[in-house]
C-alpha positions as CSV (number, residue, x, y, z in Angstrom):
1,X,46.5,-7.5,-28.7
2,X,44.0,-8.8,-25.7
3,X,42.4,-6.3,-23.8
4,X,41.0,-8.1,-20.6
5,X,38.5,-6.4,-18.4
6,X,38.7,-5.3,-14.8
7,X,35.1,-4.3,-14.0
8,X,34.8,-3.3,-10.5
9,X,31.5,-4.3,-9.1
10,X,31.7,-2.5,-5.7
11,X,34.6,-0.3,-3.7
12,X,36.0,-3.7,-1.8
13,X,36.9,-4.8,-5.0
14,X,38.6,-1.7,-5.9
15,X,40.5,-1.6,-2.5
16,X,41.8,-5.4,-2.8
17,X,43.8,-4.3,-6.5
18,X,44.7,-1.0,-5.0
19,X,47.6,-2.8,-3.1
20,X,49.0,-4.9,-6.2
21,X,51.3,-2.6,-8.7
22,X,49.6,-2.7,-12.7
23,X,51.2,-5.0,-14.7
24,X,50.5,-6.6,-17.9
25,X,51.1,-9.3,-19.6
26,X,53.3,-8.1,-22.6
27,X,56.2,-7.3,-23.5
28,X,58.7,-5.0,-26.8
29,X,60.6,-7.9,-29.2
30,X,63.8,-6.6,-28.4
31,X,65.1,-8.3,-31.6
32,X,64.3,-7.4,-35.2
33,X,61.8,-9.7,-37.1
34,X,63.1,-10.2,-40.7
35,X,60.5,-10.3,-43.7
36,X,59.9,-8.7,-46.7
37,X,60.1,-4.7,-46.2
38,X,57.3,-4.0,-48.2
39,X,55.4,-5.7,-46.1
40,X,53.2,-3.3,-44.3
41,X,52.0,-5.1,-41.3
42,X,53.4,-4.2,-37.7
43,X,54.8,-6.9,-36.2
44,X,52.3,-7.1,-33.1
45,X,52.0,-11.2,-31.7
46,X,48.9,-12.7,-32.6
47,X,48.0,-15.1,-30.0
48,X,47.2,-18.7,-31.3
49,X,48.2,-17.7,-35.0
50,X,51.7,-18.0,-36.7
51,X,51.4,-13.9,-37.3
52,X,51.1,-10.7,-35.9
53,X,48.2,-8.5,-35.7
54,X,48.0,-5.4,-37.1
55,X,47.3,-2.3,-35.0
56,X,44.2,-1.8,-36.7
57,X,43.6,-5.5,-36.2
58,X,44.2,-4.9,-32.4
59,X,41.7,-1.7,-32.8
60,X,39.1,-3.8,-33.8
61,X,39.6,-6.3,-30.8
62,X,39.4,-4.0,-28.1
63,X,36.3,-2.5,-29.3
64,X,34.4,-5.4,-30.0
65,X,35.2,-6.2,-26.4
66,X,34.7,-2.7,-25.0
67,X,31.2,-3.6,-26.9
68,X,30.6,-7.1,-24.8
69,X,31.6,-5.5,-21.6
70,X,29.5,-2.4,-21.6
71,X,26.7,-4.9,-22.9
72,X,26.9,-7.3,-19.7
73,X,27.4,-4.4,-17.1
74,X,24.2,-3.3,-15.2
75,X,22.7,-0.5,-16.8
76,X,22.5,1.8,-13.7
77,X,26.5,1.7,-13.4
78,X,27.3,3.4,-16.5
79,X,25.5,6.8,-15.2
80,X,27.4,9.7,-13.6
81,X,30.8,9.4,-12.0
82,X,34.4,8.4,-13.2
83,X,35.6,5.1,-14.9
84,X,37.4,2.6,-13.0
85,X,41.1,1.8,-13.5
86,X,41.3,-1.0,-16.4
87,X,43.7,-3.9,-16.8
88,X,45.2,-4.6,-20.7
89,X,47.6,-7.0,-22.2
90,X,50.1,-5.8,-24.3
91,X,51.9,-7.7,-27.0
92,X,54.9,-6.3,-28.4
93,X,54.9,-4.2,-31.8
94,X,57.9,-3.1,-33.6
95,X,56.4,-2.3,-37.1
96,X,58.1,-2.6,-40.6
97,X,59.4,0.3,-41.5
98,X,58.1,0.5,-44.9
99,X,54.6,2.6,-43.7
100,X,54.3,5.5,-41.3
101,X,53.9,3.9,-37.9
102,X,54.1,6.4,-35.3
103,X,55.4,5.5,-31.2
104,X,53.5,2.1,-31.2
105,X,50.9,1.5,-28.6
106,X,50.4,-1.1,-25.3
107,X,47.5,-1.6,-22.6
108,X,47.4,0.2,-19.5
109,X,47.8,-1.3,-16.2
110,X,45.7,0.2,-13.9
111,X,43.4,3.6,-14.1
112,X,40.8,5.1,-16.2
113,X,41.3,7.5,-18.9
114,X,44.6,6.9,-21.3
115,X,46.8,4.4,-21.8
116,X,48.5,2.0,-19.4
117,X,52.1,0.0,-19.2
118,X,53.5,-2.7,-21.1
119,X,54.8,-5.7,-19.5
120,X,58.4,-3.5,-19.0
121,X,56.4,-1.6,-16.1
122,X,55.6,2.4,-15.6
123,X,58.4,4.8,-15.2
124,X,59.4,4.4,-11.2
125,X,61.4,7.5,-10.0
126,X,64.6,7.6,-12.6
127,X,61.6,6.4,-15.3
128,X,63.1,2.9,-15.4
129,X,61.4,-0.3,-16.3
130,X,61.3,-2.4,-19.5
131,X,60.1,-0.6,-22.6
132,X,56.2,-1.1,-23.7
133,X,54.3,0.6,-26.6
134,X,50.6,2.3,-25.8
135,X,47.3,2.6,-27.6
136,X,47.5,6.2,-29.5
137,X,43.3,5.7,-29.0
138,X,43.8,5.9,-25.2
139,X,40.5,5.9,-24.4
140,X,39.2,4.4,-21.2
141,X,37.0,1.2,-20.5
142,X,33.4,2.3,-18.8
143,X,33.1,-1.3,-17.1
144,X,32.0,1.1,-13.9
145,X,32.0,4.1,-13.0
146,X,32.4,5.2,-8.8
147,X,30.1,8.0,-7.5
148,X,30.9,11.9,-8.7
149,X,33.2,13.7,-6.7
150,X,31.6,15.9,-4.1
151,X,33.3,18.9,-2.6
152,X,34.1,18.3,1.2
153,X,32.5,20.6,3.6
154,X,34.5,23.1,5.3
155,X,37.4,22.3,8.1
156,X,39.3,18.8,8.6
157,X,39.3,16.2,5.7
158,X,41.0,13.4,7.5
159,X,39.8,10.8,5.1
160,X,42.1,9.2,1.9
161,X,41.0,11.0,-1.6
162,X,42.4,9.5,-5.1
163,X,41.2,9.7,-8.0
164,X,41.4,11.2,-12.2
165,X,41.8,15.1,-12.8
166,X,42.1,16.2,-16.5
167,X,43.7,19.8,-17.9
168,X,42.1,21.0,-21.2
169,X,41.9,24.2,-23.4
170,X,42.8,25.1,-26.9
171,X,46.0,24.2,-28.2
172,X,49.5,25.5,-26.8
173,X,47.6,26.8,-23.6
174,X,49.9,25.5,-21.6
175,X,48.3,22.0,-20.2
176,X,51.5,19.8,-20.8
177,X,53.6,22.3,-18.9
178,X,51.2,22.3,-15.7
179,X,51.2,18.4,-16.0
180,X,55.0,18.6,-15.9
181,X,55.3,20.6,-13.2
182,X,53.0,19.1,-10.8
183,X,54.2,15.8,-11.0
184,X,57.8,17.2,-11.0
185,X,59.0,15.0,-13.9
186,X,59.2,15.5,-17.8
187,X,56.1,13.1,-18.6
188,X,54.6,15.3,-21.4
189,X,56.5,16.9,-24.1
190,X,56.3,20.6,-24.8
191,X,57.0,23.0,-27.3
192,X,55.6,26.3,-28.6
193,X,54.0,24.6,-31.7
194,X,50.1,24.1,-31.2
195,X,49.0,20.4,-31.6
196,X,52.1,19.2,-30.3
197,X,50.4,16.2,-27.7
198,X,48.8,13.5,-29.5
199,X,48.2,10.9,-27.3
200,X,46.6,10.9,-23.9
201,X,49.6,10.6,-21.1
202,X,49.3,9.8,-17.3
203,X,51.2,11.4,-14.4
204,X,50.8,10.6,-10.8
205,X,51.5,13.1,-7.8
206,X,51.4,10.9,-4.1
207,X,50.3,13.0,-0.7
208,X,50.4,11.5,2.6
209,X,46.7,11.4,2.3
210,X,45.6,11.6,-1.8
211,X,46.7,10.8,-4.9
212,X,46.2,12.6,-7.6
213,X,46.2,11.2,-11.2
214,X,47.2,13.7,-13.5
215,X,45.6,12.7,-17.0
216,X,47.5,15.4,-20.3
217,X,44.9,15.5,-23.8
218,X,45.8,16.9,-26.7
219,X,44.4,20.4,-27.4
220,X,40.7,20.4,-28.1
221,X,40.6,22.3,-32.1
222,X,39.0,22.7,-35.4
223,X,40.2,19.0,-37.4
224,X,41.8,19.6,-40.4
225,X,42.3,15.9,-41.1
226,X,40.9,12.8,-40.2
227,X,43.6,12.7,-37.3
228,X,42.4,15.8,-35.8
229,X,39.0,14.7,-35.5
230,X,39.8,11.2,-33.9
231,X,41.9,13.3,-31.1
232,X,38.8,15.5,-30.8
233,X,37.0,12.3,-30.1
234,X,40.0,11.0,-27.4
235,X,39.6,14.2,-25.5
236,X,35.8,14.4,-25.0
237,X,35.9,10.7,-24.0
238,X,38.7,11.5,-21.1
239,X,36.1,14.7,-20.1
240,X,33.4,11.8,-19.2
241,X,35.6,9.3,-17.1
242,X,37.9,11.7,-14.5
243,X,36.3,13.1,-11.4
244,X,38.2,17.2,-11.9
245,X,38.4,18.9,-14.7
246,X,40.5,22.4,-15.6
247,X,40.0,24.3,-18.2
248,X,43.3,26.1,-19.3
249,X,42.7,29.9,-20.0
250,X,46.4,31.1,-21.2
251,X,46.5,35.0,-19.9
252,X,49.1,36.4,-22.4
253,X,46.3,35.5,-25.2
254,X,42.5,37.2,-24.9
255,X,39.5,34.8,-24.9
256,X,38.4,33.8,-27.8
257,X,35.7,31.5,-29.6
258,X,37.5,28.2,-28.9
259,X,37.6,29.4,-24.8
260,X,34.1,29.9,-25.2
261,X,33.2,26.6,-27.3
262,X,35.1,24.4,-24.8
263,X,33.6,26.3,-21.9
264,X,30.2,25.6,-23.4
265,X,30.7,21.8,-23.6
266,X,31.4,21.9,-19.9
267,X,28.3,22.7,-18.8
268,X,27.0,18.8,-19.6
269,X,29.6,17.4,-17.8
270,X,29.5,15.7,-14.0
271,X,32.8,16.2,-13.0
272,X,34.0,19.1,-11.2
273,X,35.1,22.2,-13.6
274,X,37.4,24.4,-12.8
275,X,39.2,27.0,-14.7
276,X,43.0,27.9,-14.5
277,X,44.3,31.0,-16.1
278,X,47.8,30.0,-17.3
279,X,50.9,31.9,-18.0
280,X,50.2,35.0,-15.6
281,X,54.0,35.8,-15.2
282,X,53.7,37.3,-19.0
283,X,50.9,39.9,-18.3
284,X,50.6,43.0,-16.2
285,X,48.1,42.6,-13.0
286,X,45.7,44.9,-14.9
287,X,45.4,42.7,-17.6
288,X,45.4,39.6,-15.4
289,X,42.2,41.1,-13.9
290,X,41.0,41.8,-16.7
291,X,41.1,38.5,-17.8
292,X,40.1,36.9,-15.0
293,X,36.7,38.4,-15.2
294,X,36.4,37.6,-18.9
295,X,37.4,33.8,-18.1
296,X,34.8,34.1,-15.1
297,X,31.6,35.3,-17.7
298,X,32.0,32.0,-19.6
299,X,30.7,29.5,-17.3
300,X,29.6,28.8,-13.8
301,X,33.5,27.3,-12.8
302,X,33.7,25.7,-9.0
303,X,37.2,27.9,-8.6
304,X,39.4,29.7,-10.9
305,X,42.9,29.6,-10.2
306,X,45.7,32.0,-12.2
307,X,48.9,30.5,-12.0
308,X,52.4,30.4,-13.7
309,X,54.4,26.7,-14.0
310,X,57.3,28.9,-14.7
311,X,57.3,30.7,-11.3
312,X,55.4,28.5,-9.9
313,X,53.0,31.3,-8.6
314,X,49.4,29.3,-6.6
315,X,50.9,25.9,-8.2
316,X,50.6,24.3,-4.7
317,X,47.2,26.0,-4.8
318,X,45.9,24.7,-7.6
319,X,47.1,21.0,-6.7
320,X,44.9,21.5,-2.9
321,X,42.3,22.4,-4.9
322,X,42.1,19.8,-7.4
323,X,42.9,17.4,-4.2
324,X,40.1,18.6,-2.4
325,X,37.5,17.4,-5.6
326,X,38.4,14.3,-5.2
327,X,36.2,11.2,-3.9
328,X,37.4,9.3,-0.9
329,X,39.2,6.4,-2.6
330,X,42.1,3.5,-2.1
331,X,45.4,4.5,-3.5
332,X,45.1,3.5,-7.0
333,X,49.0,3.2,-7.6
334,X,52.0,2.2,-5.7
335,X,54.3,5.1,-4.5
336,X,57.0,4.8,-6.3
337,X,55.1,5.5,-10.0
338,X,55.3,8.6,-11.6
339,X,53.7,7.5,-15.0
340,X,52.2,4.4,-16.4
341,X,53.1,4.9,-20.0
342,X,55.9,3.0,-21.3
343,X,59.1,3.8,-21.9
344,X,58.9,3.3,-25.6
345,X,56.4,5.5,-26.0
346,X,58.4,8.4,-23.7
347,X,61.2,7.5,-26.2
348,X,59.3,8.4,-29.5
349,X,57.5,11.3,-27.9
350,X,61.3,12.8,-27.2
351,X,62.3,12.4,-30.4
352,X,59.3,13.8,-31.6
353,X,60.0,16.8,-29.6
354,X,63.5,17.1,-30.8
355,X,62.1,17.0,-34.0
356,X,59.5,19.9,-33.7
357,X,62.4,22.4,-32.7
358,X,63.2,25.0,-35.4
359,X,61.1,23.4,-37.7
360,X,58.4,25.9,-40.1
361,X,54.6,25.7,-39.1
362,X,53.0,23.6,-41.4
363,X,55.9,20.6,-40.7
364,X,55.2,19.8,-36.7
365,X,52.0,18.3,-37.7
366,X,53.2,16.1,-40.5
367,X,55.7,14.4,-38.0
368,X,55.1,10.9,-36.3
369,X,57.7,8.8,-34.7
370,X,58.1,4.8,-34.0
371,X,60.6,3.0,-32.0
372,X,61.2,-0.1,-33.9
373,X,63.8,-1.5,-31.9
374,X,64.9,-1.7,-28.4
375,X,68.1,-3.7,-26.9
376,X,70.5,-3.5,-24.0
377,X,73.7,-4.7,-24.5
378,X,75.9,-4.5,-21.7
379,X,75.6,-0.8,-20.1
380,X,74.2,0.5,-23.6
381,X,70.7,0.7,-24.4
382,X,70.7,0.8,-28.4
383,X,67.3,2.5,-29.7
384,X,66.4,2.2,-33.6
385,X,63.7,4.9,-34.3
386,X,61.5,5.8,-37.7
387,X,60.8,9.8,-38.5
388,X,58.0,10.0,-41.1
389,X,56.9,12.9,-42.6
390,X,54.5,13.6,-45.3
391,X,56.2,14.9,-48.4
392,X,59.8,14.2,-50.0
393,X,60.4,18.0,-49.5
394,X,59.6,17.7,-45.6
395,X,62.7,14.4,-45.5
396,X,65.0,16.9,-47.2
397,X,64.3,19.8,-44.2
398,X,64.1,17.2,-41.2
399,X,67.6,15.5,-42.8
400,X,69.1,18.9,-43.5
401,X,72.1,20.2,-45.3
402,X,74.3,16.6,-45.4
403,X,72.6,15.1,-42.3
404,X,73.2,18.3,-40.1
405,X,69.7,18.7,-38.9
406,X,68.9,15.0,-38.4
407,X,72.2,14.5,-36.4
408,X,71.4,17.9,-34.0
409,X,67.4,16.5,-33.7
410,X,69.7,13.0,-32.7
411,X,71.8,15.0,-30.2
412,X,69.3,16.3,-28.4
413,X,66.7,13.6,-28.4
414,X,69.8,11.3,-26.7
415,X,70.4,13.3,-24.0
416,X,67.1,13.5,-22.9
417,X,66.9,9.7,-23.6
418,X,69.4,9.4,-21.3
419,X,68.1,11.1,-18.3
420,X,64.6,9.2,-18.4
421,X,66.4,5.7,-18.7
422,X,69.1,6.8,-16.6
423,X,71.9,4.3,-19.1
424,X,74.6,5.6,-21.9
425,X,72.1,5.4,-25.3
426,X,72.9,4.9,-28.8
427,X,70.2,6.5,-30.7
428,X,70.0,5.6,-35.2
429,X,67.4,7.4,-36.6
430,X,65.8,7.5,-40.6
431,X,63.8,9.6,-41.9
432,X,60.9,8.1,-44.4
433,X,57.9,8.9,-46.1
434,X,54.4,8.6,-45.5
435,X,51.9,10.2,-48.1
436,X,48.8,11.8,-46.3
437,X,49.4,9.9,-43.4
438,X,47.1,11.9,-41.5
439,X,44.4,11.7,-44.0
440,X,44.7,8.3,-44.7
441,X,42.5,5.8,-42.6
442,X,44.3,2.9,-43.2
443,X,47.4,4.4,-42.1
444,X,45.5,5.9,-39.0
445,X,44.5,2.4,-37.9
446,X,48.2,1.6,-38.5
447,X,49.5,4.0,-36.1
448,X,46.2,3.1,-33.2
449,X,44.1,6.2,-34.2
């Protein structure tokens, strides 16, 4: 996989892309590659070579030249401020399905931190375009970095703001849901497992005069396994490329040490921080007071903001706020995009979700998903998708009692299928086996971690 650079050397050269919508140069096989099953390497087009690269392979490339860019940039851009928007080419993966491969991975189009669109285009409106995969790593290119957002003085603020605002918190404190609601589309999935995002997901909300870029991290926690640690390492490096940041306090739980850990990070941080205190339709007022000035003893926060995505209780609120952070900037996306990750990825992270309901604690984590196959056939999109799990005795409760489970996680995952690619879907899903996968680095590098 390439990953060509789009440095920005000054704000005219920012404003001449802002008007032409991301696109990249790859695109999803949508046929299967035959070869020998036991052959462990994704099938990910090698340019110039009769084979495909691994995604460790493509790894590797893109931080050799993440290496060579930040080498030739001048040193006094790569202080302070946000990242710019990057440009990637994606070639197409559809992995063998002899190894744990989770939702394969693609460039990004346009922005900073996360991951960007394949060829097949960000989710317009009903979500459509043609389906891409997206780097699990996610991380944005520092080729430059605008000014830090400033907080406008008080009365009119007639100029144009856009720019990258991050939620963050423990796990299950409710960051996907806020992403969710303020973009007003099912970009992030949800459940009441901790740990459930993995990969670092875009949403954009358009105003009349601001454009916010909504950027959703998996929970800052204590890594268990080498996967844990490399998301650890994906969210810190999303906190030092947006211009807002929000912390997410949830009220129904009391702060603890993680609140205060993350809190504590904060204070080296340029961006603006900001702490929301989440899920206040579950406590009483006295208790949200209470928390409020517990959440307000942990750090010097430009605003804290309680709301509810539930109700939807100072949700307009907190999107002003986070608008008014930040800097005056071009629109970085056209109007009609509500995500830039691609449809493929959407697709496995559904299925994923489906997956994760009813399931025991200890299973949700050992669960990773890959769309091998894509086609359209007439008005039928046909989808070909890989559960892995961990352990022979995790296949037997994801398959269930003669299929049942499996068919039900099927069920569901369709219809939700459906309503982001707005076509009839025919979903065929297997369940394999992965040992360690999340411990195992060659299988990280596998799956873009």
């Amino acid at each position: 996989m390439t990953d060509p650079k789009s440095p920005r050397s000054d704000r005219a050269a920012r404003s001449a892309r802002s008007a032409t919508p991301p696109t990249t140069s790859g695109t999803i096989s949508r046929t299967t590659t035959s070869g020998d099953k036991s052959d462990l390497s994704p099938r990910g087009a090698a340019a110039g070579e009769g084979r495909r690269l691994t995604p460790g392979e493509r790894n590797e490339l893109r931080r050799q030249e993440r290496r060579a860019a930040r080498r030739a940039e001048p040193s006094n851009d790569r202080k302070g401020g946000s990242a710019p928007r990057r440009q990637e080419s994606a070639a197409g993966v559809s992995g063998d399905r002899s190894e744990a491969s989770e939702a394969a991975r693609g460039g990004s189009a346009k922005g900073r931190p996360g991951r960007g669109s394949a060829k097949g285009g960000p989710a317009r409106g009903s979500a459509k375009g043609g389906p891409g995969q997206a780097s699990a790593k996610g991380g944005p290119e520092r080729a430059h970095r605008h000014r830090e957002a400033v907080r406008p003085e008080a009365g009119g603020d007639d100029v144009y703001r856009a720019g990258f605002a991050c939620f963050v918190g423990r796990p299950n404190a409710g960051k996907s849901t806020l992403t969710n609601a303020i973009i007003g589309q099912k970009i992030a999935i949800t459940s009441n497992k901790p740990q459930t995002t993995r990969h670092v997901i875009r949403g954009i909300l358009h105003r009349e005069n601001a454009q916010l870029v909504l950027v959703d991290t998996p929970g800052l926690h204590r890594p268990r396994t080498l996967l844990g640690e490399r998301l650890n390492d994906l969210v810190r490096e999303v906190w030092s490329e947006v211009d807002v940041i929000g912390v997410c306090f949830p009220a129904d739980e009391p702060v603890g040490r993680g609140d205060r850990f993350i809190s504590q990070e904060m204070a080296e941080l340029k961006a603006t921080v900001f702490a929301v205190v989440t899920k206040v339709d579950l406590v009483s007022p006295q208790k949200l007071a209470e928390h409020l000035l517990a959440v307000s003893a942990l750090h010097d926060f430009a605003e804290i903001v309680p709301v509810s995505a539930v109700s939807g209780h100072q949700m307009q609120s907190l999107v002003d706020m986070m608008i008014k952070y930040l800097p005056e900037s071009p629109q970085l996306y056209p109007d009609d995009v509500l995500t830039d990750e691609p449809e493929q990825v959407l697709i496995a992270e559904l299925i994923r979700e489906a997956a994760l309901e009813g399931v025991r604690d200890e299973l949700p984590h050992s669960i990773a998903v890959l769309v091998e196959e894509m086609m359209v056939e007439g008005g039928l999109t046909k989808i070909y998708a890989d559960l892995y799990v961990e352990r022979d005795s995790q296949k037997s409760i994801v398959i269930g009692t003669r299929g049942a489970r499996l068919k039900e996680v099927g069920s569901r995952a369709r219809l939700e299928i459906e309503k982001l690619l707005d076509t009839k879907v025919y979903l065929d899903l297997h369940v394999r086996v992965a040992k360690e996968w999340q411990r195992d680095p060659r299988q990280l590098r596998k799956l873009g971690f």
